[in-house]
C-alpha positions as CSV (number, residue, x, y, z in Angstrom):
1,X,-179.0,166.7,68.6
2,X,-178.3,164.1,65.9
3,X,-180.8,161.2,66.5
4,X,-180.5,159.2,63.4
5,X,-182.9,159.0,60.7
6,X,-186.3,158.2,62.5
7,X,-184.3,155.3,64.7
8,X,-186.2,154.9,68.4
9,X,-183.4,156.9,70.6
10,X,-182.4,156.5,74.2
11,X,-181.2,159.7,74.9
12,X,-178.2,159.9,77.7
13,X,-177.3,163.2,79.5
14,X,-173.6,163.2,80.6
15,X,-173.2,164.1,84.0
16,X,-169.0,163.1,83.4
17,X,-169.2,159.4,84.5
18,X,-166.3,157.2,83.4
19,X,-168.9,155.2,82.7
20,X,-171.2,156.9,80.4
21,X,-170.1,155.6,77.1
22,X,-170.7,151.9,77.8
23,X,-174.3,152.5,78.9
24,X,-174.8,153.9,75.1
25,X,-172.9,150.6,74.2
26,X,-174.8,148.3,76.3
27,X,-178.4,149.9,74.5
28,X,-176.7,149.6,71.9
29,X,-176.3,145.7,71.8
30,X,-179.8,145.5,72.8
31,X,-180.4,147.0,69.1
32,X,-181.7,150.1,70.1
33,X,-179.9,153.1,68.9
34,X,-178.5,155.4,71.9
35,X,-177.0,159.3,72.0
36,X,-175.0,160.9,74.7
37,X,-175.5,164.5,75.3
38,X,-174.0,167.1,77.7
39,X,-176.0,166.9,80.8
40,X,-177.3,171.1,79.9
41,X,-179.3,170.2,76.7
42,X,-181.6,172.3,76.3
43,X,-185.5,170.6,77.1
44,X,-186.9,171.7,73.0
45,X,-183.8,169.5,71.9
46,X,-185.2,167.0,74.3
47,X,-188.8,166.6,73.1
48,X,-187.9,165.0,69.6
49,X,-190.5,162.4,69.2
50,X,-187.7,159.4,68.4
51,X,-186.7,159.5,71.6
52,X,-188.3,157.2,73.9
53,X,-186.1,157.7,77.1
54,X,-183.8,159.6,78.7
55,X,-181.1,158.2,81.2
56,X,-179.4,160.1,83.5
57,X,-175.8,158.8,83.6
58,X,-173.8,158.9,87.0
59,X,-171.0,161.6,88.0
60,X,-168.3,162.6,90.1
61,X,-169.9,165.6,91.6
62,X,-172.5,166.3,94.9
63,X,-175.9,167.3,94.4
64,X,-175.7,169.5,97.1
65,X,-172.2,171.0,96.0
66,X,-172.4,174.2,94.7
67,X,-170.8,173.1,91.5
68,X,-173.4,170.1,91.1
69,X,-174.2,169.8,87.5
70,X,-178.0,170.6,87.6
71,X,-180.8,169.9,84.9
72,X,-184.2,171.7,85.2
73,X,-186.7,170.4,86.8
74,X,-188.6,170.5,83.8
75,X,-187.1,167.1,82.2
76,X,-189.2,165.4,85.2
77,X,-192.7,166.6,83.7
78,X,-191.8,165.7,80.2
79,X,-194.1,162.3,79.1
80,X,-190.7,160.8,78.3
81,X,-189.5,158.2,80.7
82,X,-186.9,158.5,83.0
83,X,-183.9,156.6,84.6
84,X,-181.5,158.0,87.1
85,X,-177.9,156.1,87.6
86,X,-176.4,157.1,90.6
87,X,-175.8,160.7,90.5
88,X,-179.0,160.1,87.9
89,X,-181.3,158.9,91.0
90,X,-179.7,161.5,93.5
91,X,-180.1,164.1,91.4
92,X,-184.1,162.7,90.4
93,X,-184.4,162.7,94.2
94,X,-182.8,166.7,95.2
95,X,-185.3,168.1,92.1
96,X,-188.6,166.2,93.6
97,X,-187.5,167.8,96.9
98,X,-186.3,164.8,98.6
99,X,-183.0,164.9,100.8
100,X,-179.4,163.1,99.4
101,X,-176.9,163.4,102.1
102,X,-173.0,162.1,102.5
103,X,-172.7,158.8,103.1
104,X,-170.4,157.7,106.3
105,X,-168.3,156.0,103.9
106,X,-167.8,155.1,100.1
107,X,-169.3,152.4,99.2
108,X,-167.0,150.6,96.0
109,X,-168.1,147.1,94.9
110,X,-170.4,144.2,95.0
111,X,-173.6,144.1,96.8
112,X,-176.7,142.1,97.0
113,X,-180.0,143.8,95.6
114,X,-183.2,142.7,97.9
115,X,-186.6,143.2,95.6
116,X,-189.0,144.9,97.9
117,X,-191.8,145.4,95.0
118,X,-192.9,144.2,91.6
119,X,-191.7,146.6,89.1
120,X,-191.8,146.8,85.5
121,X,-188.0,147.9,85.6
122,X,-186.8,144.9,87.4
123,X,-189.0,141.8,85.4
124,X,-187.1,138.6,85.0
125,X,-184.7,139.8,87.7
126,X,-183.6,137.7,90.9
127,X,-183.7,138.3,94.7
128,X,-180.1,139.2,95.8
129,X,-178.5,139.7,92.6
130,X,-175.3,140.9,92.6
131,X,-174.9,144.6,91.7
132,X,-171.8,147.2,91.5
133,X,-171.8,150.1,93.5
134,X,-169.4,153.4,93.3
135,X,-170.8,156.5,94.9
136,X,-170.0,158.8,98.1
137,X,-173.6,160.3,99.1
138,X,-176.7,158.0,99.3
139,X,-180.4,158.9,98.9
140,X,-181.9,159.6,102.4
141,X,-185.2,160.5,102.3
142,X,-188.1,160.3,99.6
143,X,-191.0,162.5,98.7
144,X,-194.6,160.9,98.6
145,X,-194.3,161.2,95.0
146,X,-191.3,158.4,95.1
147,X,-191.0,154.9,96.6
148,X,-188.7,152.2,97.1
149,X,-188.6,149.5,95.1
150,X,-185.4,147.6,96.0
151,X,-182.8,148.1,98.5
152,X,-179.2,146.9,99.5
153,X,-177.7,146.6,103.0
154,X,-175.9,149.9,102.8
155,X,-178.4,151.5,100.1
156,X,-181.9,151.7,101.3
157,X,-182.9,153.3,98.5
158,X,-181.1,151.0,95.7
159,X,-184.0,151.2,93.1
160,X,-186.6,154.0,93.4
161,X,-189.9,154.8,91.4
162,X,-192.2,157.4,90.9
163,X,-195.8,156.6,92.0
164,X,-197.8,157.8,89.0
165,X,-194.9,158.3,86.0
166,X,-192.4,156.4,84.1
167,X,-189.4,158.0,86.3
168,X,-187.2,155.4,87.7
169,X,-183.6,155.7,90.2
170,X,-180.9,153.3,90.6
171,X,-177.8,154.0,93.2
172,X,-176.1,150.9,91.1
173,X,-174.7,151.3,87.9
174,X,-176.2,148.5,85.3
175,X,-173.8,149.2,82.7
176,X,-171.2,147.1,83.5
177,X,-170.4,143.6,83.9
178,X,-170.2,143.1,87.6
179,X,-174.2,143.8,87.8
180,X,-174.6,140.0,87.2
181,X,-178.6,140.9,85.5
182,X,-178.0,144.2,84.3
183,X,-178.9,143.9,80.8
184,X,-181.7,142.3,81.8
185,X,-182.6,145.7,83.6
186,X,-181.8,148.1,80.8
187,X,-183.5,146.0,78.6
188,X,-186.7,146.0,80.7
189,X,-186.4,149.7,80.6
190,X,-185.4,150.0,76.9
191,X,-188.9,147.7,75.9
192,X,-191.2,147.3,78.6
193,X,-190.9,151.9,80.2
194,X,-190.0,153.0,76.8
195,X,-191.6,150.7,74.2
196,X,-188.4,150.6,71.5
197,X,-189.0,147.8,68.8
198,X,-184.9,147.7,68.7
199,X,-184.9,149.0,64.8
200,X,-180.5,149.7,65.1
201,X,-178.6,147.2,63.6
202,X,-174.8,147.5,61.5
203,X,-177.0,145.8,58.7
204,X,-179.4,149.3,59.0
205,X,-176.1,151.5,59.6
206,X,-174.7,150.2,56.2
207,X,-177.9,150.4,54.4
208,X,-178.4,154.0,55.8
209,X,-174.6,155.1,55.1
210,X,-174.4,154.0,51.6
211,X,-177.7,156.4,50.9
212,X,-176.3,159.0,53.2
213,X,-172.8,158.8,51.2
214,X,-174.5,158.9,47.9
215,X,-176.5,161.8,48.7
216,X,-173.1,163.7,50.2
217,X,-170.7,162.7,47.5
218,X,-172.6,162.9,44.2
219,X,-170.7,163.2,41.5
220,X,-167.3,164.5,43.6
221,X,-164.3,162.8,44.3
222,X,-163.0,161.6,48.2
223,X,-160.0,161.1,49.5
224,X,-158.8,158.8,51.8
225,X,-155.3,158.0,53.8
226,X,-156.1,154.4,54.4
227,X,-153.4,152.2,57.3
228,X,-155.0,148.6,57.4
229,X,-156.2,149.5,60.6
230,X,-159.8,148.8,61.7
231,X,-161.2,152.3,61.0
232,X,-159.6,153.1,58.1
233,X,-160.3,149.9,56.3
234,X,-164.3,150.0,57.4
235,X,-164.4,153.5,56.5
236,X,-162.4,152.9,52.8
237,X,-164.7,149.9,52.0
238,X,-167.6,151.4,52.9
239,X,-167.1,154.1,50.6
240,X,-166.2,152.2,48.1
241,X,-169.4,150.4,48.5
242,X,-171.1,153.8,47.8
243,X,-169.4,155.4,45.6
244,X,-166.7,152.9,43.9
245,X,-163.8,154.8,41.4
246,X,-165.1,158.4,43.0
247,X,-162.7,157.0,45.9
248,X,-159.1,157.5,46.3
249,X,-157.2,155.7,49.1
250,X,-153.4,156.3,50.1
251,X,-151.3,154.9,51.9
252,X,-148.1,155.7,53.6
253,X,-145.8,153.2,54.3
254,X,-144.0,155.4,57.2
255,X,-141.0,152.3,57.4
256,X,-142.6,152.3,61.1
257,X,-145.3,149.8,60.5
258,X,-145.2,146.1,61.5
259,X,-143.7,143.2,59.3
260,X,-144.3,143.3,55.5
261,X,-147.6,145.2,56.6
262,X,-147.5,147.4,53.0
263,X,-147.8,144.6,51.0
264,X,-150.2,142.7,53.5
265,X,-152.5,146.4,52.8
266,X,-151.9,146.2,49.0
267,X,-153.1,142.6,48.8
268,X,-156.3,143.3,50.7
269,X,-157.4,146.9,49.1
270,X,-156.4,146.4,45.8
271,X,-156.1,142.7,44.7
272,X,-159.5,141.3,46.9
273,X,-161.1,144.6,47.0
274,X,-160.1,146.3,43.7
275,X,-159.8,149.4,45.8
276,X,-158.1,152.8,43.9
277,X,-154.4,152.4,46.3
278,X,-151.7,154.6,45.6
279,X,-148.8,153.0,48.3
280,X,-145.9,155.2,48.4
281,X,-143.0,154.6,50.4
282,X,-141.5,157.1,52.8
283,X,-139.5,154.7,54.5
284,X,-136.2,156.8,54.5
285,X,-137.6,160.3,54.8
286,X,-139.3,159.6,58.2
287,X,-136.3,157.9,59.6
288,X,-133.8,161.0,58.3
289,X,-136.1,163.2,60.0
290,X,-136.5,161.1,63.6
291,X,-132.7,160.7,63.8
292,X,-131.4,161.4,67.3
293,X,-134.9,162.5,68.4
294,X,-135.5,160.8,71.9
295,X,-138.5,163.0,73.5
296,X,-142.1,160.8,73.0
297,X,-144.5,164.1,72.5
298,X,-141.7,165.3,69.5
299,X,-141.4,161.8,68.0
300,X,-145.3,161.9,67.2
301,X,-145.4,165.6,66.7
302,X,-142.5,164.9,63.8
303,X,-144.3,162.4,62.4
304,X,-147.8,163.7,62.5
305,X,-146.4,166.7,60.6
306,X,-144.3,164.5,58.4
307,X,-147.3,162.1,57.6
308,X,-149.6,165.5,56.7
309,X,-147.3,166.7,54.6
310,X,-146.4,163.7,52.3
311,X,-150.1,163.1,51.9
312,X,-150.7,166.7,50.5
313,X,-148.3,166.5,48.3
314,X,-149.9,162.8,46.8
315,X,-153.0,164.2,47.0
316,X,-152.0,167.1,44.9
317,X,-150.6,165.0,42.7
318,X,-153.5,162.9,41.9
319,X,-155.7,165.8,41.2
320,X,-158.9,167.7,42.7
321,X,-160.6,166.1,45.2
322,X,-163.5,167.6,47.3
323,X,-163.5,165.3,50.4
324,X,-161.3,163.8,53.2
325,X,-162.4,160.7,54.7
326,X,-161.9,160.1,57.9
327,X,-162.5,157.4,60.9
328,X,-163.7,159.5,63.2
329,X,-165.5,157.3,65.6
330,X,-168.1,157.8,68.5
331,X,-166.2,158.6,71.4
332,X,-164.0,161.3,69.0
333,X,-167.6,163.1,68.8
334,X,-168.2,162.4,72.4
335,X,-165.0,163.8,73.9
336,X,-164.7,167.0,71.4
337,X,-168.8,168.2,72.6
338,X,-168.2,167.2,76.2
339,X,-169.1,170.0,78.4
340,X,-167.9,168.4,81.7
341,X,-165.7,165.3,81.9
342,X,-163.4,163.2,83.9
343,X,-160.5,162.7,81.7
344,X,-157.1,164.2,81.6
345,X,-154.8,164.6,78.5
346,X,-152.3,161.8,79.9
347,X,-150.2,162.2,76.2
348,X,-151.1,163.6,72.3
349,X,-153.5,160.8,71.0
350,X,-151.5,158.0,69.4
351,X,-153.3,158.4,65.9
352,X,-151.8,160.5,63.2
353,X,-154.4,163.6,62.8
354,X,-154.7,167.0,61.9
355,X,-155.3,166.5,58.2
356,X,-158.5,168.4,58.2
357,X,-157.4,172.0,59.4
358,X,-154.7,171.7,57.1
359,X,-155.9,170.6,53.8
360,X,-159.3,172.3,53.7
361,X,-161.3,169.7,52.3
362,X,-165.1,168.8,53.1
363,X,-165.0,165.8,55.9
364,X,-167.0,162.5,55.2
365,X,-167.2,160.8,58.1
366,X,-169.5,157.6,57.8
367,X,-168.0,156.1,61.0
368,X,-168.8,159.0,63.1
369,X,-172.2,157.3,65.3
370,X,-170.3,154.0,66.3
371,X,-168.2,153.2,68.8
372,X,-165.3,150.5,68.2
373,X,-167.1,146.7,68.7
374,X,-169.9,148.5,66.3
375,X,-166.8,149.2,64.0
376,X,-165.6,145.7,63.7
377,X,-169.0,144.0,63.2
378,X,-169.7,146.5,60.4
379,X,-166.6,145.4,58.5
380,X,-167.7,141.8,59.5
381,X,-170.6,142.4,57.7
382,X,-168.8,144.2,54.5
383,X,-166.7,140.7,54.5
384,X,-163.2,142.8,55.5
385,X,-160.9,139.9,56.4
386,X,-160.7,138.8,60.3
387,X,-157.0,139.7,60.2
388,X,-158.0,143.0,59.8
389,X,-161.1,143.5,61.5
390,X,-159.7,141.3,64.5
391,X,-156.7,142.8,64.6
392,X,-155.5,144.7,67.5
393,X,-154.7,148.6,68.2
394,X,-151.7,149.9,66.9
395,X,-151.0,153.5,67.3
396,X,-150.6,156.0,64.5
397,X,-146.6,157.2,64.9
398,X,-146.3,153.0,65.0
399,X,-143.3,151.6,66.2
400,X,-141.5,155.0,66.9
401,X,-143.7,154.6,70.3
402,X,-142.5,151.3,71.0
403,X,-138.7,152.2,70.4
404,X,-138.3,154.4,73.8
405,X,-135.2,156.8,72.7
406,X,-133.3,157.4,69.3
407,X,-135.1,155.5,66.6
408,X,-132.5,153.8,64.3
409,X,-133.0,151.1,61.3
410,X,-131.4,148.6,62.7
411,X,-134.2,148.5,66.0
412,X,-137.1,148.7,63.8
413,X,-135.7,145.5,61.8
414,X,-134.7,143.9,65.3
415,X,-138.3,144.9,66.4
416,X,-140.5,144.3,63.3
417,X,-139.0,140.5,63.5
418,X,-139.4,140.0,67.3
419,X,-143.0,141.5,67.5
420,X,-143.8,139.3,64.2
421,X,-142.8,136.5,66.1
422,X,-144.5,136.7,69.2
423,X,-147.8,137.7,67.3
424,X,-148.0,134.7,65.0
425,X,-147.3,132.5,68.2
426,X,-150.2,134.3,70.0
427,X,-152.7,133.3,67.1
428,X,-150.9,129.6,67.0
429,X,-151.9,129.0,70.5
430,X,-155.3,130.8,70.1
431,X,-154.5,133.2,72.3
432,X,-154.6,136.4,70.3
433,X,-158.4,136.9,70.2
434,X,-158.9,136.6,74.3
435,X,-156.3,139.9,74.4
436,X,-157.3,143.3,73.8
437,X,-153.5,144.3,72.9
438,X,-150.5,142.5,72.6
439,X,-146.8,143.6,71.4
440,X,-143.3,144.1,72.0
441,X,-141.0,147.3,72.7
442,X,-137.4,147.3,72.2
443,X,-135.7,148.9,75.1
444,X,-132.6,151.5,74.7
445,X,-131.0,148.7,77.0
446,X,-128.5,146.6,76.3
447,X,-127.3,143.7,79.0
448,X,-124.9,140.7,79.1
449,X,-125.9,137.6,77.8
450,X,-124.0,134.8,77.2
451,X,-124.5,132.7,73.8
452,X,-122.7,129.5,72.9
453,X,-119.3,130.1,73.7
454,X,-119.3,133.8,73.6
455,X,-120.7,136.6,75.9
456,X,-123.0,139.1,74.5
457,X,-124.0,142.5,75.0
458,X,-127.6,143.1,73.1
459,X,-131.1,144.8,73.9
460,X,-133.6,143.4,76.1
461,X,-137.2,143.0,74.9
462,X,-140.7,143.5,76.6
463,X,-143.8,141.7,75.7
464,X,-146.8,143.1,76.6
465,X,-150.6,141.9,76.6
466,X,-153.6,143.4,78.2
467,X,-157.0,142.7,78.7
468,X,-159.7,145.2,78.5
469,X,-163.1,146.5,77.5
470,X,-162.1,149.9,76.0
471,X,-158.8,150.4,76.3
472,X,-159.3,153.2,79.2
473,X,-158.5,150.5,82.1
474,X,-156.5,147.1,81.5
475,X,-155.4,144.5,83.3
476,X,-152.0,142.1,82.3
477,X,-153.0,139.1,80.4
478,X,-152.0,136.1,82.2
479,X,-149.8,134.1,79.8
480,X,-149.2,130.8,80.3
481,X,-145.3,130.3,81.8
482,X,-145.0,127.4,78.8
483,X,-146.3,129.8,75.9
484,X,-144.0,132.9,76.9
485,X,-140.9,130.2,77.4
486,X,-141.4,129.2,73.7
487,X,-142.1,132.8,72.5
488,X,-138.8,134.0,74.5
489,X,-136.7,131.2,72.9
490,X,-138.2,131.9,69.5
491,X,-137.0,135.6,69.9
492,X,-133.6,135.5,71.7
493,X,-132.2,132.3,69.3
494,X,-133.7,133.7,65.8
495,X,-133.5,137.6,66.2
496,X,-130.2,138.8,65.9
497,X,-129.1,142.1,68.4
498,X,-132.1,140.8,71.6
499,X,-130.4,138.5,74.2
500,X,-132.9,138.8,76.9
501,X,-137.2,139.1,77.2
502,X,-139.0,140.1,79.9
503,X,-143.3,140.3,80.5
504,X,-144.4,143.6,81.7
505,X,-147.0,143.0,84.4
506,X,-148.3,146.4,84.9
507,X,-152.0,147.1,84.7
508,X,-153.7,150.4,83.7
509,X,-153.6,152.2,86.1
510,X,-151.5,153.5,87.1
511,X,-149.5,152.3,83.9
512,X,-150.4,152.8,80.7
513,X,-150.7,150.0,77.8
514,X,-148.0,151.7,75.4
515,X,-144.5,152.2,76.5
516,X,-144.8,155.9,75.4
């Protein structure tokens, strides 16, 4: 349990709902700090006084199934309130003796809330809201104990209470968007059942963190492999915030980044920031040792070991050091403690790791209790540059993943030049900030074209652009037809080697946002 310095906790057991980190991230805009814990925690974790409420998150599983994730019954007759999300409620309901059952079919979407009773949990909320619904089994019969406080056409039992304590169901999930009024909801349950102040802030994380960093550090040096990326850059000023010329930063120019991004990195961290940078360039070791590798999972697996190694040896080189930084965020923590889940290893993560089992330094991770939007308005708040806060995800082994097949020089130039191209015309037409992800991949395919007077024979290009949440489901971005014309002719007439673009229109799922 790692409830955070005396900050008023919501506490969330995970019952493996795909949807369990954004009801920490939703509490968490409300400015009250939240915690996600395996749905087994054990009850004298439970009873810390900072925590003001529990939620039960929703779940893939049957009450009645034999492999149910259960919770004692105990956790009902604790003076902490309670709120059940789907399997949350059903679950509330099977403990108190009440009867869940199958439901004659799956109910998936919108659906009209009806307010049967005056609750404290549904204040300020209107008569036939729209809510989202995604569950198999539906609560069929209550206790004495339990009423029913709002209902849907095919949920009667939409929004249950306990008669006498704080213990509250819901068969919709609040969390996300398409529940038209469910902040309102979680914050009625967040100030008016559990009486938080909202005391969590980024201006309270930084203040905390700088004290925390102080107190870790001392007098000892950290290290720090710093990309431009978001996490990186938060986690590099941040530290150097704390701790100022006991930091070290490195980076790596792998010769697979985007355009001139080394000295875009140097300017930042060293000339505006004054950062300690040592930028060394590896440009031709990584591409000797990718040649005529074609396989994704050994691209990255080349590079991640390539990328450990060359920072070793720097390190070494610069002396002793006694920690590693890194930007491990939130969900890292989430996903490594899970003890039930959803989620299947679709492909090795796209950022570089593996640094600490193989240098055997202390780890410092300040970024460790956010999750990614808390990330960015952190390094608003430290004054990191837009274009690098803003900017979007770019995975660790870089452009290797957007070359499917052999990796050569001549496609990362062709690609560096192309993907610069339609990026600046993204953020000329104010585009770039209303898409989660946006870049191009060179394909190992090469077509006839047909340029002035001669025919060609040159690679094709795909732009892609998504728009999402988290990056675990995305949808296309619609571009406008006159905006991808422009960026198309921009790309075919001034980048030498592509004669042909195309827009990928896949959504994830079943795709993926990167190629590989």
């Amino acid at each position: 349990m790692n409830v955070r310095k005396g900050h008023q906790t919501i506490l969330i057991l995970d019952f493996g709902s795909q949807y369990t980190q954004l009801i920490a991230r939703r509490i968490r805009e409300l400015g009250v700090y939240s915690e996600i814990q395996p749905y087994n925690t054990e009850i004298p974790h439970i009873k810390n006084n900072n925590i003001r409420g529990i939620v039960l998150s929703g779940g893939p599983s049957s009450v009645y199934s034999k492999k149910g994730p259960l919770i004692s019954k105990k956790i009902l007759d604790l003076d902490t309130p309670v709120l059940g999300i789907c399997y949350g409620l059903q679950l509330i309901i099977d403990l108190s003796g009440g009867k869940v059952s199958p439901a004659p079919e799956r109910e998936y979407g919108e659906a009209k809330l009806s307010i049967l009773e005056d609750s404290a949990l549904l204040k300020d909320m209107s008569d036939n809201s729209t809510v989202w619904m995604s569950h198999g089994d539906k609560v069929t019969q209550l206790t004495s104990d339990y009423k029913t406080i709002a209902r849907t056409d095919n949920s009667p039992n939409a929004v249950v209470q306990h008669i006498s304590k704080p213990i509250f169901g819901l068969q919709f999930h609040p969390e996300v968007k398409h529940t038209i009024e469910g902040e309102t909801l979680l914050k009625n349950f967040c100030f008016n059942i559990c009486s938080c102040s909202g005391d969590w802030s980024t201006g309270s994380f930084i203040k905390e963190s700088l004290e925390d960093i102080q107190k870790q550090v001392g007098s000892k040096n950290v290290i720090c492999g710093l990309s431009g990326g978001v996490d990186s850059s938060v986690v590099a000023v941040l530290l150097d915030k704390a701790i100022g010329k006991q930091l070290q930063c490195i980076f790596v120019n792998t010769g697979l980044l985007r355009l001139n991004e080394a000295q875009k990195v140097e300017k930042v961290f060293s000339k505006h920031f004054h950062i300690n940078l040592l930028s060394v360039d590896k440009s031709d070791l990584f591409l000797s040792k990718l040649a005529g590798i074609e396989n994704p999972e050994e691209k990255r697996k080349t590079i991640g070991r390539l990328f450990i190694d060359v920072f070793e040896q720097e390190a070494k080189n610069l002396g002793d050091f006694d920690f590693l930084a890194q930007g491990t965020l939130y969900p890292d923590v989430i996903e490594s403690t899970s003890v039930r889940g959803p989620s299947a290893t679709i492909k090795s993560h796209h950022n570089v790791g593996g640094l600490p089992e193989k240098m055997h330094f202390k780890l410092i991770e300040p970024l460790r209790e956010l999750f990614k939007d808390e990330v960015r308005k952190t390094g608003r708040d430290l004054r990191i540059p837009e274009e690098i806060i803003g900017r979007h995800p770019f995975p660790g082994p870089g452009l290797a993943v957007r070359i499917p097949g052999t990796i050569t020089e001549e496609k990362i130039n062709i690609l560096q030049l192309a993907d610069d191209i339609y990026i600046t015309e993204l953020k000329k037409n104010n585009l770039y900030n209303k898409i989660w992800q946006a870049f191009a991949v060179l394909l190992p395919v090469q077509s006839v074209g047909v340029m002035g007077d001669e025919r060609t024979y040159e690679f094709t290009l795909v732009l892609r652009a998504v728009t999402s949440t988290d990056g675990m489901t995305a949808n296309w971005f619609h571009m406008p037809y006159d905006i991808l014309s422009h960026i198309s002719n921009r790309i075919i007439n001034e980048v030498a080697g592509i004669n042909r673009v195309v827009y990928d229109i896949s959504s994830k799922p079943p795709a993926t946002i990167e190629w590989e």
